[in-house]
N, CA, C and O atoms as a CHARMM CRD file, in Angstrom:
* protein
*
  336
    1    1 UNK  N    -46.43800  24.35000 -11.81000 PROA 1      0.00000
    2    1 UNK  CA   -45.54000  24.63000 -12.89800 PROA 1      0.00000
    3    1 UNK  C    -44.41300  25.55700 -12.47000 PROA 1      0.00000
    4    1 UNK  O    -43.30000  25.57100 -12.99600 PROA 1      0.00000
    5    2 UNK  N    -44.84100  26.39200 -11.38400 PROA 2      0.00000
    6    2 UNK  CA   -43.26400  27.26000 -10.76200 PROA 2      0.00000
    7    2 UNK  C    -42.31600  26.33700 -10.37600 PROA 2      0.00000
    8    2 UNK  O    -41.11100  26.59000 -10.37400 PROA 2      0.00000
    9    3 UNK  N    -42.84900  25.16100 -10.01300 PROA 3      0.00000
   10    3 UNK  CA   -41.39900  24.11200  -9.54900 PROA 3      0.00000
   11    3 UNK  C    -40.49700  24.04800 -10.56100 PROA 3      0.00000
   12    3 UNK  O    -39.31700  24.16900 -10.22900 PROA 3      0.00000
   13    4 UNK  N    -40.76200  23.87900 -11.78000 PROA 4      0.00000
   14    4 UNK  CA   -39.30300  23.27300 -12.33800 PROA 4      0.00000
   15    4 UNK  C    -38.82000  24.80100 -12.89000 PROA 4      0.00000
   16    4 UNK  O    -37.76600  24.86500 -13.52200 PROA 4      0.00000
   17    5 UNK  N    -39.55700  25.95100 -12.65700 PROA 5      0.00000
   18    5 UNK  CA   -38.08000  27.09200 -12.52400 PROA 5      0.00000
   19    5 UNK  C    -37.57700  27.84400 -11.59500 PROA 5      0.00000
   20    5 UNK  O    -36.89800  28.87100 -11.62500 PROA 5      0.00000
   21    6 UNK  N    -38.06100  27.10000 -10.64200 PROA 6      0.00000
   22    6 UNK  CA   -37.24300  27.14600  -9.46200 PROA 6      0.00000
   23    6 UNK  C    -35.73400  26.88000  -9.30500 PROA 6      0.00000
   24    6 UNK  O    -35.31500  25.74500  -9.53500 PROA 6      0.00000
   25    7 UNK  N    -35.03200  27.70000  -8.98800 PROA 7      0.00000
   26    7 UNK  CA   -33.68600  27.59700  -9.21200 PROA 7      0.00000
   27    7 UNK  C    -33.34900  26.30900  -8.05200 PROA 7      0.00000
   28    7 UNK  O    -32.51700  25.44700  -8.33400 PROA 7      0.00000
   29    8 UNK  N    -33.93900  26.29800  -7.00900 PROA 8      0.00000
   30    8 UNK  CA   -33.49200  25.69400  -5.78700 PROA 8      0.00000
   31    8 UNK  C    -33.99900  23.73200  -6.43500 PROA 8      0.00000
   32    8 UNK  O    -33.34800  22.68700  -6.39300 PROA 8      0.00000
   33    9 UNK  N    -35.30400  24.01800  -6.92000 PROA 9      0.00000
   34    9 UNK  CA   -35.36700  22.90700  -7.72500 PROA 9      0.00000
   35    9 UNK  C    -34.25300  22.28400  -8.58300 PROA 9      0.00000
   36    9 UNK  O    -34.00300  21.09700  -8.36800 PROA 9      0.00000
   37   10 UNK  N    -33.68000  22.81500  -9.35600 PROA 10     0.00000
   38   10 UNK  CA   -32.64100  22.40200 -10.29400 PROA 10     0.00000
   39   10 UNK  C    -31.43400  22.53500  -9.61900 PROA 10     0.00000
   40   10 UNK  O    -30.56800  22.21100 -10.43100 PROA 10     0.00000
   41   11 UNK  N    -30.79400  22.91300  -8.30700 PROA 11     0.00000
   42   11 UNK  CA   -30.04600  22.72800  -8.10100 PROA 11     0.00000
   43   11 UNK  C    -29.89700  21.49100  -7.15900 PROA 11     0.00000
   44   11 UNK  O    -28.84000  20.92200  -6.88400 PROA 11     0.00000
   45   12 UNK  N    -31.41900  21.11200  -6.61900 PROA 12     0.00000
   46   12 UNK  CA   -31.47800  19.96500  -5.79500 PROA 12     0.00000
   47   12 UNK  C    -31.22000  18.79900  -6.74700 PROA 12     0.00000
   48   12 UNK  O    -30.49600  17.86200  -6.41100 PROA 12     0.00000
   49   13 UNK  N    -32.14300  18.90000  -8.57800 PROA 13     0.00000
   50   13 UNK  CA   -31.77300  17.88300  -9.48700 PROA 13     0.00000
   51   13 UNK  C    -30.58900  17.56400  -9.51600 PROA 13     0.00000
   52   13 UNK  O    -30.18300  16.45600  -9.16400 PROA 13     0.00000
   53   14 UNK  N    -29.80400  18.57900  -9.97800 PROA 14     0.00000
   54   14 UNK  CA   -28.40600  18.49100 -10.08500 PROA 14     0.00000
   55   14 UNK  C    -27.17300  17.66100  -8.87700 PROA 14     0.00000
   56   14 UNK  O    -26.32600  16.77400  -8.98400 PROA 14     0.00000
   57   15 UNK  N    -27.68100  18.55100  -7.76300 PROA 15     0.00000
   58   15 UNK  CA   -26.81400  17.65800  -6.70400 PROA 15     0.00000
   59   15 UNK  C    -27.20800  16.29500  -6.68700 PROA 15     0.00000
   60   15 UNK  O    -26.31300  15.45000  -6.67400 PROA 15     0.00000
   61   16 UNK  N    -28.95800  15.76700  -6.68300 PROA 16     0.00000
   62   16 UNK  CA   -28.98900  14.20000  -6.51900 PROA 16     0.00000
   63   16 UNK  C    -28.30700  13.48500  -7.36600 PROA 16     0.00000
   64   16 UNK  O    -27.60900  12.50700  -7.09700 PROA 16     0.00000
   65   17 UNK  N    -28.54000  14.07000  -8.63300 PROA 17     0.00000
   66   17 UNK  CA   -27.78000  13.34400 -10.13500 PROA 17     0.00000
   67   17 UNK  C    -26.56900  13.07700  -9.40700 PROA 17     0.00000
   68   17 UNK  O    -26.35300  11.96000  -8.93700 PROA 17     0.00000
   69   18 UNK  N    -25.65200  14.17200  -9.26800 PROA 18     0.00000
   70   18 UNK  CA   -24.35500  13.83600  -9.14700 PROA 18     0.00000
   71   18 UNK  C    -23.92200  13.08300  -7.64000 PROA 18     0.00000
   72   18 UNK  O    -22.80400  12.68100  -7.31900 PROA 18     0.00000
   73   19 UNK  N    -24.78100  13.05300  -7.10200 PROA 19     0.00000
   74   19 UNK  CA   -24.77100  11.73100  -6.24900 PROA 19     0.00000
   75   19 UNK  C    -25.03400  10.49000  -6.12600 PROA 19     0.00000
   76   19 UNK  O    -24.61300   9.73000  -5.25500 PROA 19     0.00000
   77   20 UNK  N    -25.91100  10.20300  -7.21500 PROA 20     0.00000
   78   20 UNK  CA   -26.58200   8.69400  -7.89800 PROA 20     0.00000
   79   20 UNK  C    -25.13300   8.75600  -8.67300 PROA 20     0.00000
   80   20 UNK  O    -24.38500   7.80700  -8.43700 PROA 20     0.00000
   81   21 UNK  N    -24.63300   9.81700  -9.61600 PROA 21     0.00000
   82   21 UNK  CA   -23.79900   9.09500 -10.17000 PROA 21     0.00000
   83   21 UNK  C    -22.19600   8.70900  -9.86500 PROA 21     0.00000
   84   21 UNK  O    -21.35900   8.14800 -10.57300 PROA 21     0.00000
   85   22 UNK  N    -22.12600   9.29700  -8.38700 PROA 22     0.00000
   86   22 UNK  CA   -20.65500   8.88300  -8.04900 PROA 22     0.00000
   87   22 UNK  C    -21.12900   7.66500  -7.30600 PROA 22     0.00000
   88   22 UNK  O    -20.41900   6.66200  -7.24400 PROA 22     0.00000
   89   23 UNK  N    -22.32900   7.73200  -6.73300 PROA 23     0.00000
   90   23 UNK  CA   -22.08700   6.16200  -6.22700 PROA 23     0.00000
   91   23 UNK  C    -22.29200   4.99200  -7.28700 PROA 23     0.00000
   92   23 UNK  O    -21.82700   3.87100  -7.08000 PROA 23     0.00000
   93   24 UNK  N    -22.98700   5.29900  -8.39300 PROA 24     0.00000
   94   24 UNK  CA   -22.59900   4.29300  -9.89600 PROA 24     0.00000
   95   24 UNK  C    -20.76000   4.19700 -10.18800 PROA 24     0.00000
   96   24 UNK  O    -20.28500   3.07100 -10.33300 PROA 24     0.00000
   97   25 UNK  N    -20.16200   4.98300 -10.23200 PROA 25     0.00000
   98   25 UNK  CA   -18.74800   5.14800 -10.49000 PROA 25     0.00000
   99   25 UNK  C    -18.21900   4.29500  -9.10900 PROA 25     0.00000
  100   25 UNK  O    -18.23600   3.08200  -8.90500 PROA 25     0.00000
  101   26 UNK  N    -17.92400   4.98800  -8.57100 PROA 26     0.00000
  102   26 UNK  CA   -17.75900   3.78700  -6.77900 PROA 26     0.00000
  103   26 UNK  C    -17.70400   2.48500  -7.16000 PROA 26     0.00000
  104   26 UNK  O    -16.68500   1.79900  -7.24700 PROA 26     0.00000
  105   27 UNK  N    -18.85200   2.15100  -7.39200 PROA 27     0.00000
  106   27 UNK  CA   -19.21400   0.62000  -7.22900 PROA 27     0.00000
  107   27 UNK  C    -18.47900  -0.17000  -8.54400 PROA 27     0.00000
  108   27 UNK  O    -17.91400  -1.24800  -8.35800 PROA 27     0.00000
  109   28 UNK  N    -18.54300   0.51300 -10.00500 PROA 28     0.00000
  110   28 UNK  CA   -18.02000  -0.27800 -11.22500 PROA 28     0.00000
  111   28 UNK  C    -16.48200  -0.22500 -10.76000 PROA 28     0.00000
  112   28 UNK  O    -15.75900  -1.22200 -10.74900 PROA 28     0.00000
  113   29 UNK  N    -16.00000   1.29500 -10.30700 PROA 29     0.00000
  114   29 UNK  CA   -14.28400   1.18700 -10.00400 PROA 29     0.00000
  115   29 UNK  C    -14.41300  -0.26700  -9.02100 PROA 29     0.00000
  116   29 UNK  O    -13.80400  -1.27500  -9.38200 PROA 29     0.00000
  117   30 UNK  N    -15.01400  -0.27200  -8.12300 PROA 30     0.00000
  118   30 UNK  CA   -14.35200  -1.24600  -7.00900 PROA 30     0.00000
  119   30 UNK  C    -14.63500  -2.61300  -7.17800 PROA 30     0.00000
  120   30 UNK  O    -14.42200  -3.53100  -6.38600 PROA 30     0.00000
  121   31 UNK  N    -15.28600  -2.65600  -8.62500 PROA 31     0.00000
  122   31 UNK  CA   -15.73700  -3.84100  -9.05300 PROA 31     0.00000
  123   31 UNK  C    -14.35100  -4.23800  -9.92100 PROA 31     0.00000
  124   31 UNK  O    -13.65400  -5.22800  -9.70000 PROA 31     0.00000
  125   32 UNK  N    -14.19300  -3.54700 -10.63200 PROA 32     0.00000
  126   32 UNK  CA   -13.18000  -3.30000 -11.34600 PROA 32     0.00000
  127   32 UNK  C    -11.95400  -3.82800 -11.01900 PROA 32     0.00000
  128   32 UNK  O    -11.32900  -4.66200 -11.67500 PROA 32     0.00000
  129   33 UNK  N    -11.46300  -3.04600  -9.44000 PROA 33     0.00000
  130   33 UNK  CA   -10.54300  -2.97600  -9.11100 PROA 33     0.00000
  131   33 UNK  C    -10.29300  -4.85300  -8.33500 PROA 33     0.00000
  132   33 UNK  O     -9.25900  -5.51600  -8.41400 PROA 33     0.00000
  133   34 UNK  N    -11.78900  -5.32800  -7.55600 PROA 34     0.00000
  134   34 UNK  CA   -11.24300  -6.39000  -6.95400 PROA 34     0.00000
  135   34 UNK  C    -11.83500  -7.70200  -8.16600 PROA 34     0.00000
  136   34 UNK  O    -11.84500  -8.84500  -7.71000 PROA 34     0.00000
  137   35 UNK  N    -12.19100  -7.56000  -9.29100 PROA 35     0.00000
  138   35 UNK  CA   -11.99000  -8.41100  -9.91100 PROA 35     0.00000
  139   35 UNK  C    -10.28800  -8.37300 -10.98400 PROA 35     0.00000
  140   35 UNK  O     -9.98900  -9.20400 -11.84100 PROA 35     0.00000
  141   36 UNK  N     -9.58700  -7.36200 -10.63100 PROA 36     0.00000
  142   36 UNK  CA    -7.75100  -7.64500 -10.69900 PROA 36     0.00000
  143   36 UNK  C     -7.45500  -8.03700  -9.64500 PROA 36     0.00000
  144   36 UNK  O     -6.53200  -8.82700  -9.84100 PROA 36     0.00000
  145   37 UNK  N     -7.76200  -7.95400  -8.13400 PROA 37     0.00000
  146   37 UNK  CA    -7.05500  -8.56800  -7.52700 PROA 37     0.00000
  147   37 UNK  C     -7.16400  -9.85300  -7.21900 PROA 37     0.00000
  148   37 UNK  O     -6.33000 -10.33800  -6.45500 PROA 37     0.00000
  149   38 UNK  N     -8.25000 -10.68300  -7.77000 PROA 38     0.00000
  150   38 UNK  CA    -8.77000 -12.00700  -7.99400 PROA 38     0.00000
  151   38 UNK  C     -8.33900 -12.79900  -8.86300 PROA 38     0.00000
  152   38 UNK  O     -8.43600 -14.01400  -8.69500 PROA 38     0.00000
  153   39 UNK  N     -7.54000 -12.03500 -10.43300 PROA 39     0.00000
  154   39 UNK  CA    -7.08500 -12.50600 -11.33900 PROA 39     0.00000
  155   39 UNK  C     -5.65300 -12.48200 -10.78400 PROA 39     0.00000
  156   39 UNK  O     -4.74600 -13.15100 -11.27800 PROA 39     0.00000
  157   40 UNK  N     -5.52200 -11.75400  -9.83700 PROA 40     0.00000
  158   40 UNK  CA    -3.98400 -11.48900  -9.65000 PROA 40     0.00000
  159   40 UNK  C     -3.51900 -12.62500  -8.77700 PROA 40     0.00000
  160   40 UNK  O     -2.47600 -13.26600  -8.89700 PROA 40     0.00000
  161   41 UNK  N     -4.34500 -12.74600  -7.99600 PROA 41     0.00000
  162   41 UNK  CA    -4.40500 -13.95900  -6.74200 PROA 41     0.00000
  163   41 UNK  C     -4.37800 -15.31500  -7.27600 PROA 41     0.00000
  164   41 UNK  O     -3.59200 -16.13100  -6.79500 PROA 41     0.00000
  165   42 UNK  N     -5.38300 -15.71600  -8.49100 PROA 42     0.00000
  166   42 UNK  CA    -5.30400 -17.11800  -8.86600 PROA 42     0.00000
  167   42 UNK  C     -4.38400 -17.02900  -9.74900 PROA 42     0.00000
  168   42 UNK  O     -3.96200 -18.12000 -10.13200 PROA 42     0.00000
  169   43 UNK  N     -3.75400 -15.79300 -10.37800 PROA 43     0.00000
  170   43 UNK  CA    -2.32900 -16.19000 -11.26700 PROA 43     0.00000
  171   43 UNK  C     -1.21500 -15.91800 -10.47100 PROA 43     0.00000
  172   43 UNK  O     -0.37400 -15.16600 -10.96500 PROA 43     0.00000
  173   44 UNK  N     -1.00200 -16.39500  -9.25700 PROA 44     0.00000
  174   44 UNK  CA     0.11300 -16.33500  -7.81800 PROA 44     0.00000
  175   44 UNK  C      0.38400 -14.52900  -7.87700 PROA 44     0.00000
  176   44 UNK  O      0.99900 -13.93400  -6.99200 PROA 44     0.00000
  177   45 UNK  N     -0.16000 -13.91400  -8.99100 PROA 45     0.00000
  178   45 UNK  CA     1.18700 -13.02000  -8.30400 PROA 45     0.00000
  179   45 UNK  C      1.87100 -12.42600  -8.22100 PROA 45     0.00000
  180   45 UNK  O      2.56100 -13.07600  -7.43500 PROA 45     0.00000
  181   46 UNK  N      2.53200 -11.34400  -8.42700 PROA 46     0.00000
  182   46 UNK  CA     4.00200 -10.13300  -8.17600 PROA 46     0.00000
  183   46 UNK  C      4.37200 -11.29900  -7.04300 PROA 46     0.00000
  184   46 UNK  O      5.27800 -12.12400  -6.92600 PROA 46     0.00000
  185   47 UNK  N      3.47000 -11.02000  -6.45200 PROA 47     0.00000
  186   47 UNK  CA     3.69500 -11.12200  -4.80200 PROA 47     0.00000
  187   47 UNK  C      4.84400 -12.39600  -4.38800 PROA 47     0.00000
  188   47 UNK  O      5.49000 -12.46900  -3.34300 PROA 47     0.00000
  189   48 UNK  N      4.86600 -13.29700  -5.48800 PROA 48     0.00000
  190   48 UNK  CA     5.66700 -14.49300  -4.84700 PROA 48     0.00000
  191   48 UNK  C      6.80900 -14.18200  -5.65400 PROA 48     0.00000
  192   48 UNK  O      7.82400 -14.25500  -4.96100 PROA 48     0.00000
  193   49 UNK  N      7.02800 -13.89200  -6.73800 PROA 49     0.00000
  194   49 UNK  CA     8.61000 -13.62600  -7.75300 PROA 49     0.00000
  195   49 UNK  C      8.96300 -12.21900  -6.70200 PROA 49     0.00000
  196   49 UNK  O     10.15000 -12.01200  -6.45000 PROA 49     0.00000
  197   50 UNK  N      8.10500 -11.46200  -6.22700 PROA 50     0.00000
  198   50 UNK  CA     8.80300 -10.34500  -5.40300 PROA 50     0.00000
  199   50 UNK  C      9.40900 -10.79700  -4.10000 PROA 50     0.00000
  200   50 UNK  O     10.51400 -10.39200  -3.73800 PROA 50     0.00000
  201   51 UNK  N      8.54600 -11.79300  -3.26900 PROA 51     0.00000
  202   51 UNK  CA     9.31800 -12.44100  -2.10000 PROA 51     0.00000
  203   51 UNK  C     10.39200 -13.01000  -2.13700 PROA 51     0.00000
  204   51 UNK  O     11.22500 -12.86700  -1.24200 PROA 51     0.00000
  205   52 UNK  N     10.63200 -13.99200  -3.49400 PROA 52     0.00000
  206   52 UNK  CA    11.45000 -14.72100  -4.03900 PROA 52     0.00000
  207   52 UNK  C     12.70500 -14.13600  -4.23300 PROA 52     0.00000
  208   52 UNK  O     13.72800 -14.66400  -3.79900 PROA 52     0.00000
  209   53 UNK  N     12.70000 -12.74000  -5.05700 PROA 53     0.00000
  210   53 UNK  CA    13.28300 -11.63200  -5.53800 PROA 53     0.00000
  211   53 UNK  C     14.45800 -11.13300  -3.73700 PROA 53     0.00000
  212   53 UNK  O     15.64400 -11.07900  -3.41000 PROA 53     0.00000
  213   54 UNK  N     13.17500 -10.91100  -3.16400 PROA 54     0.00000
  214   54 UNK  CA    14.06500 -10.04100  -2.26600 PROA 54     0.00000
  215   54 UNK  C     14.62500 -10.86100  -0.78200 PROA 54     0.00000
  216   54 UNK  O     15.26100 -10.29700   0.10900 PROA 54     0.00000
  217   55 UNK  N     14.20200 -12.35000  -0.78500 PROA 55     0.00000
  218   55 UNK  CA    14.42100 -13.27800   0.33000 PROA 55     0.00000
  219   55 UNK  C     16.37100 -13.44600  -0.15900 PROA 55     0.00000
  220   55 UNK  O     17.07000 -13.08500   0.78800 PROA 55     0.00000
  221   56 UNK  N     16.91600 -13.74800  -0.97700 PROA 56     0.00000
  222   56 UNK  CA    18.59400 -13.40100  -0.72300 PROA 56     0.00000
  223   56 UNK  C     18.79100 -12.25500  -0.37900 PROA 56     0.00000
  224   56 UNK  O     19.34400 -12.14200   0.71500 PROA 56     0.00000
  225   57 UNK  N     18.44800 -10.99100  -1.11100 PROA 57     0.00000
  226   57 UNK  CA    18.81100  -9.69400  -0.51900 PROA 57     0.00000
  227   57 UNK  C     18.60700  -9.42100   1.15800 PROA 57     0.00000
  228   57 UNK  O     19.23800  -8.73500   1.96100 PROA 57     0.00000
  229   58 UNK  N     17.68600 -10.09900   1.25400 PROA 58     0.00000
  230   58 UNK  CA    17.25400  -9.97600   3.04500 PROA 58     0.00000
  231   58 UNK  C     18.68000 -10.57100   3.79800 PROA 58     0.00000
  232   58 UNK  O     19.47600 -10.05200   4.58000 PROA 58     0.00000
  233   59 UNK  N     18.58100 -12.08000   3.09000 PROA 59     0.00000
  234   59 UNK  CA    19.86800 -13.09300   3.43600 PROA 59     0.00000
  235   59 UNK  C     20.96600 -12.72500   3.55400 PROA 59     0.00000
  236   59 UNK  O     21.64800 -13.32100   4.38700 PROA 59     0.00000
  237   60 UNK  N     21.64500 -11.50200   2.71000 PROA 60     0.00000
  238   60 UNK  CA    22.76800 -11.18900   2.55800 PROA 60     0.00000
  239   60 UNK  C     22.65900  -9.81200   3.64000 PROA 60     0.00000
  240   60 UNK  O     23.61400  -9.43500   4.31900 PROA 60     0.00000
  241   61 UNK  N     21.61200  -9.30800   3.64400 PROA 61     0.00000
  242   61 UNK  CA    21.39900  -8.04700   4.45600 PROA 61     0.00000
  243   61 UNK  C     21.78700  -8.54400   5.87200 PROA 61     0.00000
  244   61 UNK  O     22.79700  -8.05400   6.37800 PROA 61     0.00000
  245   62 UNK  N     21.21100  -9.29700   6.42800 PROA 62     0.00000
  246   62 UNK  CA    21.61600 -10.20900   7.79600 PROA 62     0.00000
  247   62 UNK  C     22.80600 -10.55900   8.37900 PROA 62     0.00000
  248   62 UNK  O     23.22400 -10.67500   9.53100 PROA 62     0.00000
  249   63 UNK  N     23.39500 -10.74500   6.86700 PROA 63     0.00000
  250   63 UNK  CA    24.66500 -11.35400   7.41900 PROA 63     0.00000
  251   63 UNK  C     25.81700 -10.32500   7.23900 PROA 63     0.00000
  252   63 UNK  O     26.97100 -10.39800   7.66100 PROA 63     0.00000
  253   64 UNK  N     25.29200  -9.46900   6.59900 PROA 64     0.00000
  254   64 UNK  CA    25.94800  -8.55000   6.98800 PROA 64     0.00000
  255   64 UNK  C     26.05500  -7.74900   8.22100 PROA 64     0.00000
  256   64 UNK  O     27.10700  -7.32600   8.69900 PROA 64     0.00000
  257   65 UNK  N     24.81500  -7.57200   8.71000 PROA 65     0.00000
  258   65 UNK  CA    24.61600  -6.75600  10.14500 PROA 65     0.00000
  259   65 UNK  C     25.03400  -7.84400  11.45000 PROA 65     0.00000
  260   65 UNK  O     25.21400  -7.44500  12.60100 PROA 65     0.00000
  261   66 UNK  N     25.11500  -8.90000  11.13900 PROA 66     0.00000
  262   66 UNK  CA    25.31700  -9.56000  11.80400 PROA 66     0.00000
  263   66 UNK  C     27.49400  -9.73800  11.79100 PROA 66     0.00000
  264   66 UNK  O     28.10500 -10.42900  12.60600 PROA 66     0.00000
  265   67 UNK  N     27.97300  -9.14500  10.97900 PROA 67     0.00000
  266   67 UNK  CA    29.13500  -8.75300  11.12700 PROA 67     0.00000
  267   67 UNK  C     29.19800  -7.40200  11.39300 PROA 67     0.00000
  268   67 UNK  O     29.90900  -6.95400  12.29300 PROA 67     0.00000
  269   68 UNK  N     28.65100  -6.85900  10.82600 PROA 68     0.00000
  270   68 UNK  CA    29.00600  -5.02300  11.67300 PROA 68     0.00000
  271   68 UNK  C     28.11800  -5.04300  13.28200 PROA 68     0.00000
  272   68 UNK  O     28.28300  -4.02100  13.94800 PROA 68     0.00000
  273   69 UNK  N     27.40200  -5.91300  13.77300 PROA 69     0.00000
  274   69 UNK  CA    27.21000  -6.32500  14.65000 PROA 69     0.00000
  275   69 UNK  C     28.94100  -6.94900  15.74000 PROA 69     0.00000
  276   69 UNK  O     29.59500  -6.21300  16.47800 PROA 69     0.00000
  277   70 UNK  N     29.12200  -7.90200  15.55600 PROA 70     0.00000
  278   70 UNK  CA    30.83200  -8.81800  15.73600 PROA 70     0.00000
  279   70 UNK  C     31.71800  -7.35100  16.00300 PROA 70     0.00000
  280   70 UNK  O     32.08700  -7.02500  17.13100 PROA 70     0.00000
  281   71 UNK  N     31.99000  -6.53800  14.78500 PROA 71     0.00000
  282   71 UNK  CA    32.90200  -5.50500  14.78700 PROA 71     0.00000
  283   71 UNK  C     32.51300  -4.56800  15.93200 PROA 71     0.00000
  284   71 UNK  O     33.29200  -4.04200  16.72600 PROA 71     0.00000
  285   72 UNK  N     31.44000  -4.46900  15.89900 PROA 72     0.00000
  286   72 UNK  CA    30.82500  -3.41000  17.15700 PROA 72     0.00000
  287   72 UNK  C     31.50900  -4.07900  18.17600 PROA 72     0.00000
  288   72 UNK  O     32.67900  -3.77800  18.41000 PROA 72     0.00000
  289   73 UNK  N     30.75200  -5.21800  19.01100 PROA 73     0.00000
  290   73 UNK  CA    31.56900  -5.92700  20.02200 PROA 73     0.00000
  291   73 UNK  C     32.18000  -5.74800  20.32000 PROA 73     0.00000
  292   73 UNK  O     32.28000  -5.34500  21.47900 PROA 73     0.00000
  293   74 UNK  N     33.47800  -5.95400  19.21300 PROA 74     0.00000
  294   74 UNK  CA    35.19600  -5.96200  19.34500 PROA 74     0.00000
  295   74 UNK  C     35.32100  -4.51300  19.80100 PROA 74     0.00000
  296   74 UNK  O     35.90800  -4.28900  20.85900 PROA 74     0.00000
  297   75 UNK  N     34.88400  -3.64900  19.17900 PROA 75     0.00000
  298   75 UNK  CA    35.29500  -2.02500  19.58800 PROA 75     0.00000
  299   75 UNK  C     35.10600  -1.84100  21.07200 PROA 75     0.00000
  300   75 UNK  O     36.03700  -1.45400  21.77900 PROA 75     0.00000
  301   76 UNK  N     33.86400  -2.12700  21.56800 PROA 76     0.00000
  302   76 UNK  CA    33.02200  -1.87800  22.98800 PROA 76     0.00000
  303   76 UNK  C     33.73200  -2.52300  23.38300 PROA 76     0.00000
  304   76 UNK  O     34.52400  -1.92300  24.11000 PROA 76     0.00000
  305   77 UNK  N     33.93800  -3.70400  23.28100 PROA 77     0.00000
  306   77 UNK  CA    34.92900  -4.54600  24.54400 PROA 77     0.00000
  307   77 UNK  C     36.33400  -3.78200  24.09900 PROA 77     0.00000
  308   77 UNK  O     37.23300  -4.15300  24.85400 PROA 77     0.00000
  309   78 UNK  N     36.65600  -3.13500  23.42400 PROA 78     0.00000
  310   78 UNK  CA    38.46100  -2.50900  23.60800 PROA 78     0.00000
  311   78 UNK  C     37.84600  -1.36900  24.23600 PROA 78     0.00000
  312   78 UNK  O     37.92500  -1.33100  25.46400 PROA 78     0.00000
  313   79 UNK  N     37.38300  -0.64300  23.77700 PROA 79     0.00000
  314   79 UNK  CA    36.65600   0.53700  25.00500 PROA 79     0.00000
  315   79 UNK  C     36.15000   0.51200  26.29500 PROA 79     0.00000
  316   79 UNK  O     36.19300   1.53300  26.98200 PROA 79     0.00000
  317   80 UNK  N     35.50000  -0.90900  26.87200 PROA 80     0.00000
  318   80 UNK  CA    35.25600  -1.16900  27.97100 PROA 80     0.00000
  319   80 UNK  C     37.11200  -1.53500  28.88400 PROA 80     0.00000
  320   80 UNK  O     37.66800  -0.97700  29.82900 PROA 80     0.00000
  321   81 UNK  N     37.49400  -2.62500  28.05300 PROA 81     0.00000
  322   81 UNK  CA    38.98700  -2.89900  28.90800 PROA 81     0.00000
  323   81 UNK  C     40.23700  -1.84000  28.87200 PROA 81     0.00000
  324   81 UNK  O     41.33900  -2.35500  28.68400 PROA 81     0.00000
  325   82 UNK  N     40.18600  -0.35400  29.03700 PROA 82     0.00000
  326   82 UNK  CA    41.06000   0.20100  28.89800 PROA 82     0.00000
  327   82 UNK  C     41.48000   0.66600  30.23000 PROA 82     0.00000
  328   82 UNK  O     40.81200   1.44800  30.90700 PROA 82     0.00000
  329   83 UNK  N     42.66900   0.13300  30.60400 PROA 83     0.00000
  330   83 UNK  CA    43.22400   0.07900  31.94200 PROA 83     0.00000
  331   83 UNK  C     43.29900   1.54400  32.49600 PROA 83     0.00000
  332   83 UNK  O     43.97400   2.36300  31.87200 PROA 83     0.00000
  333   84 UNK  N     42.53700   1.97000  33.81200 PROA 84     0.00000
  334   84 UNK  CA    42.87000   3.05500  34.57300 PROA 84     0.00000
  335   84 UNK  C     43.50200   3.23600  35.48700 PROA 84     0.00000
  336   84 UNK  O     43.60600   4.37200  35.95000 PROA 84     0.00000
């Protein structure tokens, strides 16, 4: 009967509890969490209106660097041919 007023007793209760119960929490979150990414997957998606979304912006990004690219050139080659 000294066991359960044992302080060291009730603090061992206490810590197991709260270790049974974060690994209960753990498991419902991650249950949780990958049954959205399952609903998210068979309904396509962010993921494809976002690719969709940002595949011109990429397009236009390109072609742009791909002229401040050209302009570079032109500079380096007037900087390379300057007669000494």
């Amino acid at each position: 009967m000294e066991l359960f007023f044992s302080l060291w007793f009730w603090i061992g209760v206490i810590a197991v509890t709260g270790i049974i119960a974060g690994v209960i929490t753990n498991a419902v979150n991650k249950k949780a969490e990958t049954a959205k990414h399952v609903a998210d997957s068979q309904a396509g998606g962010d993921y494809r209106a976002l690719a969709e979304q940002t595949l011109e912006a990429n397009r236009a990004l390109l072609e742009h660097l791909g002229a401040v690219e050209q302009r570079l050139a032109a500079v380096e080659k007037t900087l390379t041919d300057i007669p000494q």
